[in-house]
Structures are given as structure tokens and as C-alpha cells.
C-alpha positions as a Markdown table, in Angstrom:
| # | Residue | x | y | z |
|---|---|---|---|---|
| 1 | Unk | 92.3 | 91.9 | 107.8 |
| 2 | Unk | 93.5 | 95.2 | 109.0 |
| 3 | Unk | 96.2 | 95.0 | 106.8 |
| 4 | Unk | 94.1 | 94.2 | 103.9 |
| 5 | Unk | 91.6 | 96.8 | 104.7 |
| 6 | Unk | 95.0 | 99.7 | 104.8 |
| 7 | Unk | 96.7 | 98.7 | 101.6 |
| 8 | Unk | 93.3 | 98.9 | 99.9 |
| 9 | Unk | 93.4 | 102.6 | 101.2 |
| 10 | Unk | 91.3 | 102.2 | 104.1 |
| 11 | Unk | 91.4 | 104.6 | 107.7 |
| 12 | Unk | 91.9 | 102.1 | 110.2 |
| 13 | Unk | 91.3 | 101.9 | 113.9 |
| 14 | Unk | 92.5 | 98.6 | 115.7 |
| 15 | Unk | 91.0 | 98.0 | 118.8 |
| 16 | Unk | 92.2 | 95.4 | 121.6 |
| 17 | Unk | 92.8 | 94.9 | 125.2 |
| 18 | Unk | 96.3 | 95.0 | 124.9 |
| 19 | Unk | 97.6 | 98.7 | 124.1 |
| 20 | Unk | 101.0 | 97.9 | 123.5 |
| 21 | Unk | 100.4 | 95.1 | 120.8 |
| 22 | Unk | 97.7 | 97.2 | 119.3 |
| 23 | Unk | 99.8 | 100.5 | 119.3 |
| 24 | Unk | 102.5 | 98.3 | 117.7 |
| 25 | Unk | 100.3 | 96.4 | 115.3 |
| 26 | Unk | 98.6 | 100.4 | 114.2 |
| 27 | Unk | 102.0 | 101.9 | 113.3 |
| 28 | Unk | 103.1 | 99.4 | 111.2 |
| 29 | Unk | 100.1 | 99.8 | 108.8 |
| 30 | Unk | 99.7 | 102.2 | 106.0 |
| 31 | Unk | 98.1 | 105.4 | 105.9 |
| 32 | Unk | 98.1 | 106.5 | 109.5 |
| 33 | Unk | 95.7 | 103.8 | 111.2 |
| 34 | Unk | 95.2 | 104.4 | 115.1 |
| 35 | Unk | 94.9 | 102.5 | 118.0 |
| 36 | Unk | 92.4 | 102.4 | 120.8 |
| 37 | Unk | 93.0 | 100.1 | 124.0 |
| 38 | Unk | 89.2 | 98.9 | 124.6 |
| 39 | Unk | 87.6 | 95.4 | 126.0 |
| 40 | Unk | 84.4 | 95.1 | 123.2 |
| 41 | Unk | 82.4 | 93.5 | 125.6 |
| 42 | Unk | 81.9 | 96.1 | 127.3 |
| 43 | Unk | 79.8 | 99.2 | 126.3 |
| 44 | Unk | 81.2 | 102.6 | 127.7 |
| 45 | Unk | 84.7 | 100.8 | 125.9 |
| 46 | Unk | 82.9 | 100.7 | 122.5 |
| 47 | Unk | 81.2 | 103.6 | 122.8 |
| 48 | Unk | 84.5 | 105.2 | 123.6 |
| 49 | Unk | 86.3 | 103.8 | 120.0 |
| 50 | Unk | 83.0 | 104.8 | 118.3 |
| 51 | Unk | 83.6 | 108.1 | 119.1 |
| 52 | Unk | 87.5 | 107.8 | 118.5 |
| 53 | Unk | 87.1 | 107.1 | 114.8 |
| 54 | Unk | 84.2 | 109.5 | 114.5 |
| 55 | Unk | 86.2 | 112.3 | 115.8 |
| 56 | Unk | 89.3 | 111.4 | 113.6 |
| 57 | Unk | 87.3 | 110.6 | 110.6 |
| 58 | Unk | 83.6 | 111.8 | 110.8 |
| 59 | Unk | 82.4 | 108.8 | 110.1 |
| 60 | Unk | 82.5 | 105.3 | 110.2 |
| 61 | Unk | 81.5 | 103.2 | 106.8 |
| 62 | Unk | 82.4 | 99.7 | 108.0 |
| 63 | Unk | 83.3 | 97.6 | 111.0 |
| 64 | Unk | 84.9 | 94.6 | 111.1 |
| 65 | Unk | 84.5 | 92.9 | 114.4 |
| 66 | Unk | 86.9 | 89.6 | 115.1 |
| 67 | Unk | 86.6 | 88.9 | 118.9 |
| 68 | Unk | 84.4 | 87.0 | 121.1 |
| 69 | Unk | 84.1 | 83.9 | 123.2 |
| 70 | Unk | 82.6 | 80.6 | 122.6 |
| 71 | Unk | 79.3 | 79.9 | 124.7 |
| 72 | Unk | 76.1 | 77.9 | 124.8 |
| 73 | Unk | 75.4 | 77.6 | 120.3 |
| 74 | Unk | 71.7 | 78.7 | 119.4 |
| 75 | Unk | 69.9 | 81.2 | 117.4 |
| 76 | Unk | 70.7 | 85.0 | 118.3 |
| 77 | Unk | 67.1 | 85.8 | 119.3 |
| 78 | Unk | 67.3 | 82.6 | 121.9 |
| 79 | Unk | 70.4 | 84.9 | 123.8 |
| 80 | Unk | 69.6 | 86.9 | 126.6 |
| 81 | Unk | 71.4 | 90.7 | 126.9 |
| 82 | Unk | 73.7 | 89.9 | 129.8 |
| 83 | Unk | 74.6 | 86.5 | 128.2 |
| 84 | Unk | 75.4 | 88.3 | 124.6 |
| 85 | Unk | 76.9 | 91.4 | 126.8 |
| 86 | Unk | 79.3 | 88.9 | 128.1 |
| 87 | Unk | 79.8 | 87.0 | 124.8 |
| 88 | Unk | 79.2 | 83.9 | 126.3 |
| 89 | Unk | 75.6 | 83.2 | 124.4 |
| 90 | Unk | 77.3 | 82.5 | 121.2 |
């Protein structure tokens, strides 16, 4: 998707746990996509790559959010906040 998302012309900003993966994964992409090491469950992380793409770019105008892990199946309003913080109320 990243890929997809650069070659359309796209800034990109790939976020993962694992920094040298993602730093490798960034610099082969077009047009000068970052990388920010972050775990998206947790909130000071995402608030931190937030603020990395809106410092490089002023903005963000779309997220495209792949990660998760597979938990209890029922409707999103059902979940409670520490079960969705720890992604297991899917």
C-alpha cells in the first residue's frame, strides 16, 4: 500500500515497531517517504508520528492504518477503551 500510495505521488510516513525494517522499507520508496519507529497501540507513540508528519508536511490528508490483533469479534460500541487500547476487542 505504501508503495501504491508513493508512486501515485503521495508523502509517506511508515510507521512500525521495527526501526530498521521500516527505515529500510522508507528509503526504498519514491519521493522521500520517512520513517517513524512507533507501537500504534499505544498513544504518546501515535501521538508522536502525528506530529512527525505534521511537522514535515503540515498536514495529514489520509491514514492508512494496517495493524492490529485479533480479539473477542463484536460491534465497536460493545468494546471497552482498555480492551480497544490493547487491540484485543476486535
Amino acid at each position: 500500500a505504501a508503495q501504491a500510495f508513493a508512486r501515485e505521488g503521495a508523502r509517506v510516513l511508515l510507521v512500525d515497531r521495527d526501526a530498521a525494517a521500516g527505515e529500510a522499507r522508507a528509503a526504498e520508496l519514491p519521493g522521500g517517504a520517512r520513517f517513524v519507529a512507533a507501537d500504534v497501540s499505544k498513544g504518546e507513540d501515535t501521538r508522536r508520528y502525528v506530529d512527525a508528519a505534521l511537522d514535515a508536511w503540515g498536514r495529514v490528508a489520509a491514514f492508512f492504518n494496517n495493524a492490529g490483533l485479533e480479539g473477542r469479534v463484536r460491534p465497536l460500541v460493545a468494546q471497552d477503551e482498555a480492551e480497544f487500547d490493547a487491540g484485543t476487542a476486535l
